[in-house]
C-alpha positions in Angstrom: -68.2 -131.5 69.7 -66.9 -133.5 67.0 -66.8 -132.6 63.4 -66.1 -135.8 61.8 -69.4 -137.3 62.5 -71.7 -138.0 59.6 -75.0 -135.8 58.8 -78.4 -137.4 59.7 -79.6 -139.2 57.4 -76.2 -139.8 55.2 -75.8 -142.7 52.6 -72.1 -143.9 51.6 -71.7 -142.9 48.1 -70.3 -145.7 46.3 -72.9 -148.0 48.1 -75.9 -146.1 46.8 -74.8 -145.3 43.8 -74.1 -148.9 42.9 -77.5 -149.6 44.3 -78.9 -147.0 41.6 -77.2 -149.2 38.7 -77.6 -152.2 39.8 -81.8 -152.0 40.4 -82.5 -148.5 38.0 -85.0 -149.5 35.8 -82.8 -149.1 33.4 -80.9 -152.1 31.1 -76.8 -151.3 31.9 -74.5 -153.3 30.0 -70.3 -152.5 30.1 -68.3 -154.5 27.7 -64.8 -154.2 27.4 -62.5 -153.2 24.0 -63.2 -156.7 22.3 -66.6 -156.4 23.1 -66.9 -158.7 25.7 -69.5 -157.9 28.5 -68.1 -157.2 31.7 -71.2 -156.2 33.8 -74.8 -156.5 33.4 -77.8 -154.6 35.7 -80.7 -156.6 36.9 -83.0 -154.8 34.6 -81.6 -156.8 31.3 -83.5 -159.2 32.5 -86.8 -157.2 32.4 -85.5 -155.9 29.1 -83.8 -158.8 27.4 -84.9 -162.0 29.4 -81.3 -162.6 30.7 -80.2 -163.1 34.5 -77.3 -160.9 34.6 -75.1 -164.0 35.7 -76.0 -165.4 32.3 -74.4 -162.0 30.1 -71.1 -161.8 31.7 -68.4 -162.9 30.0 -70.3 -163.1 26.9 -70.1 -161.0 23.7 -72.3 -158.3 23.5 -73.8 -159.6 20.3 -75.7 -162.2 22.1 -77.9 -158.9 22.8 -78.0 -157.8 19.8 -79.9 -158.5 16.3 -77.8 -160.3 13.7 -77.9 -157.8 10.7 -76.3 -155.1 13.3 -73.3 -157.4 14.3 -70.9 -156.8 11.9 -71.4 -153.0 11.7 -70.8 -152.9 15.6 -68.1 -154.6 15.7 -66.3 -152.6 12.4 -67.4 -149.4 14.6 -65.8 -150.4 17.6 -62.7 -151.3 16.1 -62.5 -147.9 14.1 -63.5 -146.1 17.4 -60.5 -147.8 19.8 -58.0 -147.3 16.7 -58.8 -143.7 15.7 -61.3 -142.2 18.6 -63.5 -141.2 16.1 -67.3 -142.0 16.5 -69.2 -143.1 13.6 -72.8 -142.7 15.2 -73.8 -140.4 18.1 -73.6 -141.5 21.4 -76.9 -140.0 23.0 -80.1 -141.3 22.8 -79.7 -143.4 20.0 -83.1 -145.5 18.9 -81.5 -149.3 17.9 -83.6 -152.8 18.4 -82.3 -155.4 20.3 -83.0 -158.7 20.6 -84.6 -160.8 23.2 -83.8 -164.2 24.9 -86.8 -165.5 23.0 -86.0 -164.4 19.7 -88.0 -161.0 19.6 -86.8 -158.2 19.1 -87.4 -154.9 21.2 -86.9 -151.0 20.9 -84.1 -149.3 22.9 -83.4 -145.6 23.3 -79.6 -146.3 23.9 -76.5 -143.6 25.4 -73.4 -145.5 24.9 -70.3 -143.9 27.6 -66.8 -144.5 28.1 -64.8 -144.9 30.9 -62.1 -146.8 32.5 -62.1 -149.7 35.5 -59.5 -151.6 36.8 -56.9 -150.0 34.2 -58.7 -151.2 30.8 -61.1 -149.1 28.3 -64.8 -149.8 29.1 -68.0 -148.7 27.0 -71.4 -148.8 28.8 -74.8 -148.6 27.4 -77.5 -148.1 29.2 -81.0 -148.7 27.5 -84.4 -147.8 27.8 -87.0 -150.0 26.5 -89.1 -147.3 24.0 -91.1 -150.5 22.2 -94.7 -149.4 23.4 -93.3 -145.8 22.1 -92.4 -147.1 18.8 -95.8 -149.0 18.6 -97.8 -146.1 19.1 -95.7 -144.2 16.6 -96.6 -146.6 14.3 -99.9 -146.7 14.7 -100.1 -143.2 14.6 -98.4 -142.9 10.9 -100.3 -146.0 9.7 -103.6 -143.6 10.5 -101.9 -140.7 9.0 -101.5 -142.9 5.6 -104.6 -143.8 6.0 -106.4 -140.3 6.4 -103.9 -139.3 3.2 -105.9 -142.2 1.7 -109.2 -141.0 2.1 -108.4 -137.6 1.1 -107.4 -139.0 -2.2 -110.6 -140.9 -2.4 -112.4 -137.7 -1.8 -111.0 -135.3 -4.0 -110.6 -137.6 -7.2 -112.5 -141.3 -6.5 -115.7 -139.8 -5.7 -115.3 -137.0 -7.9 -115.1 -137.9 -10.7 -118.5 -139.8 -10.5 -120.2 -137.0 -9.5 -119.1 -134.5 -11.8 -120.3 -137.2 -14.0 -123.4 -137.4 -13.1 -123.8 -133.7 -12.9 -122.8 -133.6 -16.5 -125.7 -136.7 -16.7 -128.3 -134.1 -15.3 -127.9 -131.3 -17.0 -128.5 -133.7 -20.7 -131.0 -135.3 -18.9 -132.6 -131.3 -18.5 -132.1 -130.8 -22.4 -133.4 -133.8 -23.9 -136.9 -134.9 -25.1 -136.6 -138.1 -23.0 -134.6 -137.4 -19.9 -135.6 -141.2 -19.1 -132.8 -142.6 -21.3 -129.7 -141.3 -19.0 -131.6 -142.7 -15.7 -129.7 -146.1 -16.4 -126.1 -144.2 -16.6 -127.1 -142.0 -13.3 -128.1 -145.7 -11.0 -124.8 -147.1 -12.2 -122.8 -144.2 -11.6 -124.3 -143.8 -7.7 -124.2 -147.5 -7.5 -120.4 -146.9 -8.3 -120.1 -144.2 -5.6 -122.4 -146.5 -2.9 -119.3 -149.0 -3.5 -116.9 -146.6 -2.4 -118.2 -144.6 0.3 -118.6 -148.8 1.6 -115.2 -150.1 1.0 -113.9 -146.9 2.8 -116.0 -147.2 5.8 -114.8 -150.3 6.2 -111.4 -149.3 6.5 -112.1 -146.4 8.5 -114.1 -148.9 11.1 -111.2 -151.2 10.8 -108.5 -150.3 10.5 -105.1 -152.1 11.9 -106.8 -153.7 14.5 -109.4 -156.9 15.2 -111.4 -157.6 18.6 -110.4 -160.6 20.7 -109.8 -163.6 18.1 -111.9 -166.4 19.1 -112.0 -169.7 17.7 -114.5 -170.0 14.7 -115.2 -172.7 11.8 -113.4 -171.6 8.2 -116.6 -173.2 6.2 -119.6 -171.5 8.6 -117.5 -167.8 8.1 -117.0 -169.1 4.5 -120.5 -169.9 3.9 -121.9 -167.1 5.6 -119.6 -164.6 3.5 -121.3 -166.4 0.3 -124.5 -165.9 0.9 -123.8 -162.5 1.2 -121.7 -161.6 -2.7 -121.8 -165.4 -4.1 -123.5 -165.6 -7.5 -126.5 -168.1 -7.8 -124.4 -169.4 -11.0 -121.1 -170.2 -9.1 -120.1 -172.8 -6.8 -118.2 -172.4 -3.0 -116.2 -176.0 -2.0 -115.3 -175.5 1.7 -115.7 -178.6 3.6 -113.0 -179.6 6.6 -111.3 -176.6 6.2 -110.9 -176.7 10.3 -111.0 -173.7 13.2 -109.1 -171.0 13.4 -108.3 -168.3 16.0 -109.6 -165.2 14.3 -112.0 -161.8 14.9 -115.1 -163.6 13.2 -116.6 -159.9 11.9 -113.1 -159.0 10.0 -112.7 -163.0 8.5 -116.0 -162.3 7.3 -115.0 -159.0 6.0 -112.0 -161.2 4.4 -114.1 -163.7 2.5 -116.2 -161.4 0.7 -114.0 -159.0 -0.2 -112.3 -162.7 -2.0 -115.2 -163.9 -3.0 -116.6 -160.7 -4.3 -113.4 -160.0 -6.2 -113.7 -163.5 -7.6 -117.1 -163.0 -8.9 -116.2 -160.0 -10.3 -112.9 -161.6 -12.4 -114.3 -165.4 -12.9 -117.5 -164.5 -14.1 -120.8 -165.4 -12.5 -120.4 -169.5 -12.6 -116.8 -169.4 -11.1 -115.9 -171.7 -8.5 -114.4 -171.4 -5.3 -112.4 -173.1 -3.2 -111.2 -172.7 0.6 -108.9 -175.1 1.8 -106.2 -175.8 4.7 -102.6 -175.2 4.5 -100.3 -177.1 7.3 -100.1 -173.1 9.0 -103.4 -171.6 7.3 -105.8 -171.7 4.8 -106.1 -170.9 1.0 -108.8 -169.7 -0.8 -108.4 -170.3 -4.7 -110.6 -169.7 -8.0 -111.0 -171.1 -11.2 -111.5 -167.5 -13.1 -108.4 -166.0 -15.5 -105.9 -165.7 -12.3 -103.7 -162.5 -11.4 -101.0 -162.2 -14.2 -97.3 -162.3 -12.5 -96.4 -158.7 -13.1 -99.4 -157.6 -11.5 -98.5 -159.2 -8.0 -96.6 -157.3 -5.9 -99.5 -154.4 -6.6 -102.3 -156.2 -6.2 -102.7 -155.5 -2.5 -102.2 -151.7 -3.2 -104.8 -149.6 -2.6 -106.9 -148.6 -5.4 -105.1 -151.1 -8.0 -107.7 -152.7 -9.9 -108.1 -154.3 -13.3 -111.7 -153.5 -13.9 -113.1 -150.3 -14.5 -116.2 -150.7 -12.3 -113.9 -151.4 -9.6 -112.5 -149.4 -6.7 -109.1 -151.3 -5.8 -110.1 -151.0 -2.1 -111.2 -154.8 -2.1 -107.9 -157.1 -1.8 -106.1 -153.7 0.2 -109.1 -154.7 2.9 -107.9 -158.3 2.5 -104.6 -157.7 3.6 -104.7 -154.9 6.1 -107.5 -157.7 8.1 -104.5 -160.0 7.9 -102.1 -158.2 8.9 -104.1 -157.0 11.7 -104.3 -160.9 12.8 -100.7 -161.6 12.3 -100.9 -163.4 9.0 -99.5 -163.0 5.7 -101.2 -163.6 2.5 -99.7 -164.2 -1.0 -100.8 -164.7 -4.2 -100.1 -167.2 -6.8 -101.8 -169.4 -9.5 -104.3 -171.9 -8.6 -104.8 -175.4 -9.7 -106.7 -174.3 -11.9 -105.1 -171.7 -13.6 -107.6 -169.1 -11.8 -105.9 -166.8 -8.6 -105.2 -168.3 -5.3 -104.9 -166.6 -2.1 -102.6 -168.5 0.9 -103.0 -167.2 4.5 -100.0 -168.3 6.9 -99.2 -168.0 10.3 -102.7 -168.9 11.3 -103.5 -171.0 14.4 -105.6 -173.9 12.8 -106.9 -177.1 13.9 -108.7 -179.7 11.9 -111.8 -180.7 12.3 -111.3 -184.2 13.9 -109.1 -182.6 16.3 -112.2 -181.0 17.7 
């Protein structure tokens, strides 16, 4: 009986190990000393958007997002010339960037080893984005619950212990009548909070499928709701945009509320179309500059009826659509609020 034949069931090792690189689900890159790339698996195209055949003989960079180039290459250099490392090697979370543009998360472990008598470095890279995403999301919450307990223990405190205080003059004094008026505005002060933060809470980072919806009808509908009978809304032609309509609601009158608030009860308001969004702009005493980059911080506020949730609402909604806001001066000299990197159509394009 012969002892040179082959178990049942027995693979030839180089084959099926080059099978398990080739097709792992796994992205394998191996570039040589000058950074070069010598190899590529079929998963960078999963990961990266790349046919394999299009990486090879390219430099590594072409992978790689451009703020990270120069410090890979100087540690690469460093590495071949002295063998020391200048990051670890295992498990390494880096971004790297797509065919398209974007870029995406990589868990990356980096080895060396040698083929065909030359040094070779291989990375092989897990796509962690959806991981990264969640973390995210899960310390954006834990900001926000840090948020509300600071609204608990000192915004809505400090009403109520005024109001207490209210109370017990109110139980000493001939009239108790007279401190009725300070009591409804101090629980019309709390009502405003305990609104503004279940709106974030309800909120929060995300919006429901965008659908497309007229600027003016949201506009006008938001007016009706915090516009003053004195003031004056201008929104005609402003277009369509792809938006959640409930949270572009939310966005108006939190704007137009603010504006109100600041401009004074005969204050106009404008909304208008940018080329990649839409402004909305008032004629009241504007946002000074060095109040700018706060503005959007929660609990900021100018007025000391307010309770800085209002433009911290604005944003996050924007945010959570994709878009960026900014504020500047307006025509007028009053505070105007641009939205970009909406979808928008005109209206004749309808």
């Amino acid at each position: 009986m012969s002892t040179d034949t082959e178990p049942a069931g027995a693979v030839d090792d180089e084959s099926f190990f080059r099978a398990l690189v080739e097709h792992g689900s796994d992205a394998i890159i191996s570039i040589d000393a000058d950074s070069q790339i010598l190899f590529a698996n079929d998963s960078v195209e999963r990961v990266f958007g790349y046919e394999p055949a299009e990486l090879v003989g390219e430099p590594l960079t072409v992978v790689m997002p451009e703020r990270f180039q120069q410090a890979h290459h100087a540690a690469i250099a460093e590495y071949v010339e002295t063998g020391e490392r200048t990051l670890d090697w295992n498990d390494i979370e880096l971004p790297g960037e797509h065919k398209d543009g974007h870029e995406v998360q990589l868990s990356i472990t980096f080895e060396e080893h040698r083929w065909d008598g030359q040094r070779v470095f291989s990375g092989i890279m897990r796509d962690v984005t959806e991981r990264v995403e969640r973390e995210r999301k899960l310390e954006r919450q834990n900001e926000q619950l840090e948020r509300f307990a600071g609204i608990l223990s000192h915004d809505l405190r400090d009403p109520l212990n005024t109001a207490n205080a209210q109370v017990a003059l109110a139980r000493q004094a001939d009239d108790p009548t007279e401190y009725l008026d300070e009591l409804e505005a101090i629980h019309e002060r709390m009502s405003d909070l305990i609104e503004d933060v279940l709106t974030l809470t309800k909120q929060g980072q995300t919006v429901g499928e965008p659908t497309e919806v007229s600027l003016s009808s949201v506009a006008a509908d938001a007016w009706q709701t915090v516009g003053s009978p004195a003031a004056t809304l201008h929104a005609e032609e402003v277009g369509f945009v792809e938006a959640d309509r409930q949270r572009l609601l939310s966005l108006f009158e939190n704007l137009f509320g603010n504006a109100v608030r600041h401009g004074g009860e005969d204050v106009t308001v404008e909304v208008g179309a940018l080329a990649d969004g839409f402004y909305v702009e008032d004629d009241g005493p504007g946002i000074p500059e060095a109040d700018r980059e706060d503005v959007f911080d929660y609990g900021f506020t100018t007025d000391a009826d307010g309770t800085g949730f209002g433009l911290n609402i604005v944003e996050s909604i924007a945010d959570a659509h994709g878009w960026t806001v900014d504020v500047t001066d307006g025509e007028n000299g009053g505070a105007r609020f641009e939205f970009t990197g909406v979808r928008r159509r005109d209206d004749e394009a309808a």
